[in-house]
Phi, psi and omega in degrees: 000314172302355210247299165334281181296329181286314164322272166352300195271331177309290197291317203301310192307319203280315170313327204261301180321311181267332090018306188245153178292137187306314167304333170273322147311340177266329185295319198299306178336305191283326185287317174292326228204058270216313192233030161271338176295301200310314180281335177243126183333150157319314171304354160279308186286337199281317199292325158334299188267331164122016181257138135332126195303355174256349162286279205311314196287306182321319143333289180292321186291312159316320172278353205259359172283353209228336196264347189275000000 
């Protein structure tokens, strides 16, 4: 069962990676993972998502530009 859901969680990353736009991938991130941006470096989360830390950051100033 572990080997399964450890797939399962695989085929979903890899999918979502070729399927969505980086911004909606970061948005899915915050929703699953709520308080890992504050605590883990950019560089984490971009390599997560498949982006560049500079792409993460342009992702957050747009988006907190769209919340004013």
């Amino acid at each position: 069962m572990l080997v399964q859901r450890n797939l399962y969680t695989l085929q979903n990353r890899l999918v979502n990676t070729i399927s969505k736009a980086a911004t909606e991938r970061y948005l899915e991130f915050i929703k699953v993972y709520p308080s890992i941006p504050q605590s883990v470096a950019k560089y984490y989360i971009a390599s997560y998502l498949g982006v560049s830390k500079e792409f993460v950051s342009m992702i957050r100033k747009r988006l907190a530009n769209k919340e004013k």
